[in-house]
C-alpha positions in Angstrom: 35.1 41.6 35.3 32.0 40.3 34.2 31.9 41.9 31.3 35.5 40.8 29.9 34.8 37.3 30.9 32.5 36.8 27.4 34.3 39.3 25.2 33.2 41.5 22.4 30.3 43.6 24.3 29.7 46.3 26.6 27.8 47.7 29.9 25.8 51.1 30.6 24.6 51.3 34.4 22.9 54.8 34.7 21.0 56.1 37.6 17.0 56.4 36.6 16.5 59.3 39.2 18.5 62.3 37.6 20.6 60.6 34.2 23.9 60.4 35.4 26.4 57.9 34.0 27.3 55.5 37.0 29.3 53.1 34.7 30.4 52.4 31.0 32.1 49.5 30.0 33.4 48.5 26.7 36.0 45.5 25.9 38.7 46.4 26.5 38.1 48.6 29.3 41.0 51.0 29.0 41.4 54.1 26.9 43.5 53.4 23.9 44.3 57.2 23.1 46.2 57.1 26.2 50.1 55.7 25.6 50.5 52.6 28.1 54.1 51.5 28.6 53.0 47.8 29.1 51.5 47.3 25.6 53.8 46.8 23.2 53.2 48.3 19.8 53.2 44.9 18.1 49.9 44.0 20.5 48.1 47.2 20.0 49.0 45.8 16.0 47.1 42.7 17.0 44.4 44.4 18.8 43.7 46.6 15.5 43.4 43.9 13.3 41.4 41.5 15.6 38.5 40.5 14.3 36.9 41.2 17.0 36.9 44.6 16.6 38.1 45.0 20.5 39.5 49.0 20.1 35.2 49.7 19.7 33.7 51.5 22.0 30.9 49.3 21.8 29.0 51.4 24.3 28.1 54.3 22.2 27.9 52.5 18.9 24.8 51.9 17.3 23.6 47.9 16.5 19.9 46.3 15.7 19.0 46.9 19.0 16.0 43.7 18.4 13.2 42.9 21.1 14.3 45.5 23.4 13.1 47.8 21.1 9.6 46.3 21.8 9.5 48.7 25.1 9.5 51.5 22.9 7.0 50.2 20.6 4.6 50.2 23.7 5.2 53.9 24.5 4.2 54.2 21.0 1.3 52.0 21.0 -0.3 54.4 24.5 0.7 57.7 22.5 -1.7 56.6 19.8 -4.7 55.2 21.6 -3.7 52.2 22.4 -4.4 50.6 25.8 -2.8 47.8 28.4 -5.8 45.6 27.6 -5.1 45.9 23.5 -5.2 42.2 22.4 -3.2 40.8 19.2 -2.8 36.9 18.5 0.1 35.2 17.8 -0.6 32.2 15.5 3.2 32.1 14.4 3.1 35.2 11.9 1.9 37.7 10.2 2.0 38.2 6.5 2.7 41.7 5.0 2.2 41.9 0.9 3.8 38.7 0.0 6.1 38.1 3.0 5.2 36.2 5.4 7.2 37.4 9.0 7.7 34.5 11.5 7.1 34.8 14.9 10.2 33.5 16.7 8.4 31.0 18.4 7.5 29.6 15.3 10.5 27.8 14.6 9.8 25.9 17.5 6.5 24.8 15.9 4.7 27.2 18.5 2.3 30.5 18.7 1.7 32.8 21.6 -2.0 33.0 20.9 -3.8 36.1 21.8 -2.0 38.5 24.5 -2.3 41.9 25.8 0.7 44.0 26.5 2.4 43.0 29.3 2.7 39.1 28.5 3.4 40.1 24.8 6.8 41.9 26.7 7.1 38.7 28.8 6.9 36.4 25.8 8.7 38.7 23.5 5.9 38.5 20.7 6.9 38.9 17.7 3.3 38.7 15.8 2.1 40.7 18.4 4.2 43.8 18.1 3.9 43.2 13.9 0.2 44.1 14.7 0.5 46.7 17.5 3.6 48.5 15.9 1.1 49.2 13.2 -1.9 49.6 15.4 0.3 52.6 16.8 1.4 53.8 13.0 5.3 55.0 12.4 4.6 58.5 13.5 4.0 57.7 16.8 6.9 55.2 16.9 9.2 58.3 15.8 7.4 60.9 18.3 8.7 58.8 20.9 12.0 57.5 19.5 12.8 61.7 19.6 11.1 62.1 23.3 13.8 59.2 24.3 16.6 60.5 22.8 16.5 57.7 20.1 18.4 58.6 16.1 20.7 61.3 17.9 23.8 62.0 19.9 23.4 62.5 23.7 26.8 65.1 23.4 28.4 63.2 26.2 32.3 64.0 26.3 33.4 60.8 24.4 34.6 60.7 20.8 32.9 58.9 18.2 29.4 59.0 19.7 26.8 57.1 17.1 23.8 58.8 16.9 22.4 55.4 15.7 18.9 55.1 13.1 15.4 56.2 13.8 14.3 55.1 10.9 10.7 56.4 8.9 9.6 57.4 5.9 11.2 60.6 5.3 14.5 58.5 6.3 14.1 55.8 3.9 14.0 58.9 1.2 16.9 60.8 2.2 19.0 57.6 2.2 18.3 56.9 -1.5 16.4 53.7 -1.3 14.0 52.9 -3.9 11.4 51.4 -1.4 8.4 53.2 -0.6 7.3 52.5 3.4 5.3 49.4 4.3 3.2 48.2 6.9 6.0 45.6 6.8 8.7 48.4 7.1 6.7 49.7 10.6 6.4 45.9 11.5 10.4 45.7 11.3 10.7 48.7 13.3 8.3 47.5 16.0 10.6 44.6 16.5 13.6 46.8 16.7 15.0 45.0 13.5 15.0 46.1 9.7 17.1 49.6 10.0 17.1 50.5 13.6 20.6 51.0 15.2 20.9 52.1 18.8 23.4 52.3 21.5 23.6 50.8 24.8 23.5 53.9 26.6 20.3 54.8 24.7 19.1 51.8 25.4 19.8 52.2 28.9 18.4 55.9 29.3 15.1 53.6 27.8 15.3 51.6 30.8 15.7 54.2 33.1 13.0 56.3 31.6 10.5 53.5 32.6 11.9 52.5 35.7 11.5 55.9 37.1 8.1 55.7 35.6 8.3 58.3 32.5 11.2 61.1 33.1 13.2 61.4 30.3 16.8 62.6 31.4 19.8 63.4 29.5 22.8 61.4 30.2 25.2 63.1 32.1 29.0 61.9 32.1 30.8 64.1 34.1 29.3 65.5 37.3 31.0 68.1 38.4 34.7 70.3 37.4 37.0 71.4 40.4 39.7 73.5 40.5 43.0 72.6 42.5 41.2 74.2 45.4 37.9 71.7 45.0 35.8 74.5 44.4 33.6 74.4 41.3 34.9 76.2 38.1 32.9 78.6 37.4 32.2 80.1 33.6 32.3 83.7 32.2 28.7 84.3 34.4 29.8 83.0 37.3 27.6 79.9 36.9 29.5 76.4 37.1 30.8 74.7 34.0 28.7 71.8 34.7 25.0 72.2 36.8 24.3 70.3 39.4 20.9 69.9 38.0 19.6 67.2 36.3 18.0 67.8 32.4 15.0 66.4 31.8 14.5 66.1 28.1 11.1 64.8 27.7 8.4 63.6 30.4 5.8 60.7 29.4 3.4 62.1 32.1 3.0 65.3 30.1 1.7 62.9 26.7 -1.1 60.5 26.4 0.9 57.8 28.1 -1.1 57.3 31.4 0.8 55.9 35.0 -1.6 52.8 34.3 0.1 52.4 30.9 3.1 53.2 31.9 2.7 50.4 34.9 1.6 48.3 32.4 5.1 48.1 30.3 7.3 47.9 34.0 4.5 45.1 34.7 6.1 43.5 31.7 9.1 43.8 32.3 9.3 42.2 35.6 7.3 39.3 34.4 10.3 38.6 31.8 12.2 38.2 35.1 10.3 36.6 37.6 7.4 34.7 36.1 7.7 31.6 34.3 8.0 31.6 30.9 9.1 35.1 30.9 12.8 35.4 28.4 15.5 36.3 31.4 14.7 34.2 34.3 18.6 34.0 34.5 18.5 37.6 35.8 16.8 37.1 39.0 18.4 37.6 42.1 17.6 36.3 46.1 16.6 39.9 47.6 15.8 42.3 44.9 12.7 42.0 42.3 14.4 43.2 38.8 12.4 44.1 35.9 14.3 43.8 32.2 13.5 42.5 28.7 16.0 40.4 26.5 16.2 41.1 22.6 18.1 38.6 20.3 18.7 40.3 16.9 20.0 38.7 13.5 22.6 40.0 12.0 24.8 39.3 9.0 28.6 39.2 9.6 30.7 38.4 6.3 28.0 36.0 5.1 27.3 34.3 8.1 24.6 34.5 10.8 25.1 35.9 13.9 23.6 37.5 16.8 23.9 40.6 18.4 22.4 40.1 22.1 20.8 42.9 24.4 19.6 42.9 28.3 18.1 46.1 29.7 16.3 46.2 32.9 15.9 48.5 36.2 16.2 47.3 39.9 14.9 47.3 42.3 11.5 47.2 41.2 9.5 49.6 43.3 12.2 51.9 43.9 14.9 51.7 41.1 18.1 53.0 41.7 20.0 51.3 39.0 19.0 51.0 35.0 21.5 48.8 33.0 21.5 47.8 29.5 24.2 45.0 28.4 25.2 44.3 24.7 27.0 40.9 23.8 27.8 40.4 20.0 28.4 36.4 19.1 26.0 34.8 21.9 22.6 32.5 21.8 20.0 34.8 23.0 19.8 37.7 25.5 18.7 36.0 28.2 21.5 33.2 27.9 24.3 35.8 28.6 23.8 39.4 28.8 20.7 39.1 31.5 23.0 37.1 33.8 26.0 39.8 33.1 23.3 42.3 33.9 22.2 39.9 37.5 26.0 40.0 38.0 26.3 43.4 37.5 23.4 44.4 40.1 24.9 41.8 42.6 28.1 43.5 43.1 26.8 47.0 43.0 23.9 46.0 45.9 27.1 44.3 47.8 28.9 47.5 47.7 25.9 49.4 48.6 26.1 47.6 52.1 29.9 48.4 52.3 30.8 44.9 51.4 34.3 44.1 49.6 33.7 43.2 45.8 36.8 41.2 44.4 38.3 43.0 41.2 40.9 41.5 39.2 42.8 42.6 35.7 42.7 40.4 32.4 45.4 40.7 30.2 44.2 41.4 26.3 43.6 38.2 24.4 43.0 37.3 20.8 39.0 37.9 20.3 36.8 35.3 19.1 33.4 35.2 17.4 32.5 31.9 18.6 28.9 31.3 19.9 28.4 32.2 23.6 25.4 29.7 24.6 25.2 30.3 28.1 26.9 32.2 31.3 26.4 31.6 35.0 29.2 33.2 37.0 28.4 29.8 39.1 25.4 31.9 40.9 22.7 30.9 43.1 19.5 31.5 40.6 16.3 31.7 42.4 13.8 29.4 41.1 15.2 27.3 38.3 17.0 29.2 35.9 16.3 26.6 32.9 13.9 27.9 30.2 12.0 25.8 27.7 10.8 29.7 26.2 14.1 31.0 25.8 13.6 33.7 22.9 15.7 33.1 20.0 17.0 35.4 16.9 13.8 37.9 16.1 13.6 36.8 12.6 15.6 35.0 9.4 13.6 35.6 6.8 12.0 38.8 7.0 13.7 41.7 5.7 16.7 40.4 6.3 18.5 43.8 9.0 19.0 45.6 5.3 20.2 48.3 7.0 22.5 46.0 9.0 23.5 44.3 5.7 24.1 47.7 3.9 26.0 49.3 6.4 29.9 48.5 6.8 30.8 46.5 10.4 31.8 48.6 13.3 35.5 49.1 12.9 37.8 50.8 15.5 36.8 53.9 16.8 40.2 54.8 18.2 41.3 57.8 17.5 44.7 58.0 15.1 47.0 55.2 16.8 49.6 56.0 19.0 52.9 55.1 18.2 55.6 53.9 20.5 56.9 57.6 22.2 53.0 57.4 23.2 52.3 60.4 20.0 49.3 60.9 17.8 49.6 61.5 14.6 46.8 63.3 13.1 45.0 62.3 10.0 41.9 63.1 8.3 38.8 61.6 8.6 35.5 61.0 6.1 32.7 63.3 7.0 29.8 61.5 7.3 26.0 62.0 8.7 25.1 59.3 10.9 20.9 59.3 10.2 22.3 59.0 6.8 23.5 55.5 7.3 22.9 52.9 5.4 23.7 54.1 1.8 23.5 51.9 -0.8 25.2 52.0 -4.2 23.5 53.1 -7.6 23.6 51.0 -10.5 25.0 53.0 -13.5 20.8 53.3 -14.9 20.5 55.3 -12.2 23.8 57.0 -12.6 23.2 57.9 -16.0 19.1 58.7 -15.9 18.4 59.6 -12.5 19.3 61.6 -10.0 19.7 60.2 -6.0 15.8 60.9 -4.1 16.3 63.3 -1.2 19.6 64.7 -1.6 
């Protein structure tokens, strides 16, 4: 209910302790391969040309994930040497070859001055993670992008998975781009910006990986198969189809990221919460201390600006038993609307934790809208104040501008083929493509004629 009341995003609650899948949400939240009577084929017409895009599963599809990205930045940072007390300064930018890349406080005539790395995750730092991204060099950043599960498909049972971008320099070859990699390149990444694409369960599994204080697990979807009996179906050795057991994929304690370091980023991330200044104070709640980090990235949709906004966090802090990641496309900033979705979220799953009733109500589809979201409340009690002179804006405008946002074609439908009116599929054939492969850019006919594509 939260969710639809904004539109155009989506919801991953997973639990930190084992991986599983407690809650996915995209809008709309039904399954369009499945023939409902009470939608007319005329308004699943209208849904499939909305603008809006409202058929994507925006939960497994891969955007510029922006300053959440930051969190995995600081993994990297530890892997390579770095330490909590590292210190960058933020005097508005930093310049790479002849660019100069803003700080996003800058455009408020501001600088963060120098920070370590758990007030650079509370301020969202730009500059700072520009300078530490690099500090930490892009082979770290891709060690642990892979250790999180980051640039590939988790294999959960849904169709049309993205794997999303890790992007590097071996990636920038095999995509055909003519750019060699940068020290601006790694500051982009750093940022979560430039060609990074993730999901919002990805990003989720990130927050639940440090919530639970460095265990990577792999999603999990479906927990267990029963036959008409309730007893587990078994497979050809007698083992059930689905274990009970949770798979780790990766654990940070087993690298060079310490507990202090890894205390260090959760530090962070409750400060964005509950300390002022921090980017999401609109995500606090009365009883429960929630940790998170808000990203706000630029992105380019038919010529015009917009944003794609993230929350992630974990709750409660000591002991978390919930990691959730929200994705909002058309809003202000990520803590204006998805941290409060997130705070919304966590309310209603704490009440029903005590046995409470939580009111549920169906919306009817309605023509989607791109128009800017500045701010969401649900009319809730926010501890503290909830105003914020600090709020983080768009990561960047004049950097390189999301290229591989800008090269890449917008999310379209990921419907299987449509159903018709008897409720049938008709099959049709779709375009192979490799989804680390993405963005592709065309070749002008000198390269056409005198050279062949790099990497392929």
């Amino acid at each position: 209910k939260a969710l639809r009341s904004v539109g155009r995003g989506a919801a991953v609650v997973v639990d930190p302790n084992n991986g599983d899948i407690l809650a996915m949400a995209s809008v709309p939240s039904y399954d369009p391969n499945i023939f409902i009577p009470s939608i007319s084929t005329a308004a699943w017409d209208v849904l499939r040309k909305d603008e809006t895009d409202p058929l994507t599963n925006r939960a497994i599809s891969g955007y510029a994930p922006g300053s959440i990205y930051k969190v995995v930045t600081s993994l990297a940072g530890f892997e390579g040497k770095l330490t909590p007390s590292t210190r960058f300064t933020c005097s508005g930018g930093v310049t790479y070859g002849n660019t100069y890349m803003k700080c996003w406080i800058a455009s408020k005539g501001g600088s963060h001055g120098s920070l370590n790395v758990a007030d650079a995750i509370k301020n969202s730092c730009n500059a700072f993670y520009y300078l530490f991204g690099n500090a930490a060099g892009i082979d770290n950043i891709l060690k642990v992008g892979h250790m999180l599960g980051l640039g590939e498909k988790s294999e959960i049972p849904l169709t049309n998975e993205s794997a999303g971008v890790l992007p590097g320099p071996a990636w920038l070859r095999a995509t055909g781009y003519r750019d060699r990699w940068s020290n601006g390149h790694t500051a982009n990444v750093s940022i979560g910006q430039g060609y990074v694409l993730a999901t919002p369960l990805q990003m989720a599994m990130v927050a639940a990986t440090v919530g639970n204080g460095g265990t990577v697990f792999e999603p999990r979807l479906v927990d267990r198969v029963l036959d008409q009996k309730g007893n587990p179906v078994l497979d050809d050795q007698g083992k059930p189809v689905v274990s009970q057991t949770a798979t780790i994929r990766a654990e940070f304690h087993n690298s060079d990221v310490s507990p202090a370091e890894m205390e260090a980023i959760r530090k962070g991330m409750w400060k964005v919460v509950n300390e002022d200044g921090g980017t999401a104070r609109r995500a606090r709640l009365k009883d429960v201390e929630v940790a998170g980090k808000t990203g706000t990235a630029q992105f380019m949709r038919s010529g015009k600006k917009d944003n794609h906004t993230w929350f992630m966090c974990f709750a409660p802090y000591e002991k978390p038993r919930y990691a959730i990641c929200v994705f909002v496309q058309g809003a202000k900033a990520g803590g204006a609307v998805p941290a409060p979705i997130a705070a919304k979220i966590l309310e209603e799953l704490l009440s029903l934790e005590k046995g409470e009733e939580v009111e549920l109500a169906s919306l009817d589809p309605a023509p989607g809208s791109f128009r800017q979201i500045d701010s969401i409340d649900f009319g809730r009690e926010i501890p503290a104040a909830a105003s914020n002179s600090d709020e983080e804006t768009a990561d960047h405008s004049d950097t390189q501008q999301s290229a591989g946002q800008n090269a890449r074609a917008s999310q379209r439908p990921d419907i299987r083929p449509m159903a018709d009116a008897q409720g049938r599929v008709i099959p049709r054939a779709k375009p192979v493509r490799s989804q680390n492969a993405e963005p592709t850019r065309k070749r002008g006919l000198f390269d056409r004629i005198f050279r062949k594509p790099r990497g392929r």
